[in-house]
C-alpha positions as CSV (number, residue, x, y, z in Angstrom):
1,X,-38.0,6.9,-22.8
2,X,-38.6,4.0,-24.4
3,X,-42.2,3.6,-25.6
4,X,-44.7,0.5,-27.1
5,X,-47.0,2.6,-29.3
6,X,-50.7,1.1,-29.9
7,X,-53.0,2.0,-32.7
8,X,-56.2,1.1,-33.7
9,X,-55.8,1.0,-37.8
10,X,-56.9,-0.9,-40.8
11,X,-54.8,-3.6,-42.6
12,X,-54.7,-0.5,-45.4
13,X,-53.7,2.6,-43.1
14,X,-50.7,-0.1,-41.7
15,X,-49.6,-0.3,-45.4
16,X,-49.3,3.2,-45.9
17,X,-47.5,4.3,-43.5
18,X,-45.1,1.5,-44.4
19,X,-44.9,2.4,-48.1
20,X,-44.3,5.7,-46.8
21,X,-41.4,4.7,-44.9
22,X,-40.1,3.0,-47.4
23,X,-40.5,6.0,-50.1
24,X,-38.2,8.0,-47.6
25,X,-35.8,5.3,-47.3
26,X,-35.3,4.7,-50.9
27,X,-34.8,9.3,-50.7
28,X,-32.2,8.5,-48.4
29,X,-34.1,10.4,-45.6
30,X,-34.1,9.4,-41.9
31,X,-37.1,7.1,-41.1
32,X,-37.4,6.8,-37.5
33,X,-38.7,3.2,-35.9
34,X,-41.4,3.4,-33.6
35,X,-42.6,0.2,-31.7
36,X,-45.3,-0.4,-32.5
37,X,-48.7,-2.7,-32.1
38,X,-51.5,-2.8,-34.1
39,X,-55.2,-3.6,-33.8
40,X,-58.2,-3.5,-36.7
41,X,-60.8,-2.9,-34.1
42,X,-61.3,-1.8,-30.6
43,X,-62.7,-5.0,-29.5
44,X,-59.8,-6.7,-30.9
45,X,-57.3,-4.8,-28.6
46,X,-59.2,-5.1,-25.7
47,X,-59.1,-8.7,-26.0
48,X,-55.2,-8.8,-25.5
49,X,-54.7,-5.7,-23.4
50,X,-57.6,-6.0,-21.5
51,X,-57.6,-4.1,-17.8
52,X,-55.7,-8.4,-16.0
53,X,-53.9,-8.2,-18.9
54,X,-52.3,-4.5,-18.6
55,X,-52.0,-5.2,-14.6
56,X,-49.2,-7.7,-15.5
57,X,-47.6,-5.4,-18.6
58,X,-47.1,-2.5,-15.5
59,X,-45.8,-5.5,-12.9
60,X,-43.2,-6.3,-15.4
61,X,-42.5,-2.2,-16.6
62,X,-38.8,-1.8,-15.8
63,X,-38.4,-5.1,-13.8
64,X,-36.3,-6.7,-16.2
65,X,-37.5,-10.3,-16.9
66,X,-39.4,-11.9,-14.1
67,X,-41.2,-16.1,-14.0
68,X,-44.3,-15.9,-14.2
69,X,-44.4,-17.4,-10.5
70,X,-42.7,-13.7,-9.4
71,X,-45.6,-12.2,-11.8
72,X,-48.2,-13.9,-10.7
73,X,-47.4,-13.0,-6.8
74,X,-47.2,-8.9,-7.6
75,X,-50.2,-8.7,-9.3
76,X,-52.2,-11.1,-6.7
77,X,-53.2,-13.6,-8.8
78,X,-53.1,-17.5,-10.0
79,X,-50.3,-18.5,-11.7
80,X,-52.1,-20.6,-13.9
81,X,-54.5,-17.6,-15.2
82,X,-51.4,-15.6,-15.3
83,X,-49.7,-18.0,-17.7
84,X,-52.5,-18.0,-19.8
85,X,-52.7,-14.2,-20.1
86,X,-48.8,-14.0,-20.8
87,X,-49.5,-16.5,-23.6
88,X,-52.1,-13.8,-24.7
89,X,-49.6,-11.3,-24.5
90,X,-46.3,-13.0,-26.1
91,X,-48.3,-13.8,-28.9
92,X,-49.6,-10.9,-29.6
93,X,-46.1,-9.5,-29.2
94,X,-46.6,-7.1,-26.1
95,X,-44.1,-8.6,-23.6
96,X,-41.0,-10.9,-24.7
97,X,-40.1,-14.6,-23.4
98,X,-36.6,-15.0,-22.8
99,X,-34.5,-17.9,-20.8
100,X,-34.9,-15.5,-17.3
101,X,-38.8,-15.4,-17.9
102,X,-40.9,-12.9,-19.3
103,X,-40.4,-9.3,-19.8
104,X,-42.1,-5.8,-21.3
105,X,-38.8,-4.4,-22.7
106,X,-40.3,-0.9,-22.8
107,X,-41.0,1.7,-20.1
108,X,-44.6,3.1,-21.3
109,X,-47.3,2.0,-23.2
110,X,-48.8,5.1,-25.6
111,X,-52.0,4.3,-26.9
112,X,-52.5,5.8,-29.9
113,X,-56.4,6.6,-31.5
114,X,-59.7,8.0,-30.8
115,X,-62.9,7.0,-29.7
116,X,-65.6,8.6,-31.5
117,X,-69.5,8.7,-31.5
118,X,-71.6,6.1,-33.1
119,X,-72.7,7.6,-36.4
């Protein structure tokens, strides 16, 4: 299965991980690529994947690339919102433009983090 991992993580947690990747690398150990989007904050991530946003991620889940006339009409809504929100969502590197149209290239989203209580 392929899978878009998301994480909520700081700019210094990101680097770590990479440096560790790289440290195993240079060991000549296996370092397995995960797909992977990252957010600093909560809010942050809601802003791109928020619940219009996600709706059109799952339309395009395993279609292949669809226009974003054909997106727009499975997820009921106006095409000119729906542009805007796969704007949103190319940019932020979620779903993929390509010359057929737009498309999520993986078959689950895994969101990765936890939501804790306010200290």
């Amino acid at each position: 299965m392929n899978t878009l991992t998301v994480r909520l993580s700081t700019m210094a947690d990101t680097k770590a991980r990479f440096v560790e990747a790289g440290k195993l690398a240079l060991a000549g150990k296996a370092v397995e690529a995960v797909p992977t989007l990252n957010f600093t904050s909560y809010d942050d991530m809601h802003r791109v994947l928020a619940p219009s946003r996600l709706a059109i991620v799952k339309a395009l889940a395993g279609q292949g690339a669809l226009s974003i006339r054909e997106v727009a009409r499975r997820v009921g809504r106006d095409v000119q919102a729906v542009h805007r929100d796969v704007t949103t969502l190319a940019n932020a590197g979620v779903i993929d433009r390509t010359e057929k149209g737009v498309e999520f290239s993986y078959d689950t989203i895994h969101f990765d983090f936890d939501v804790s209580a306010a200290a």
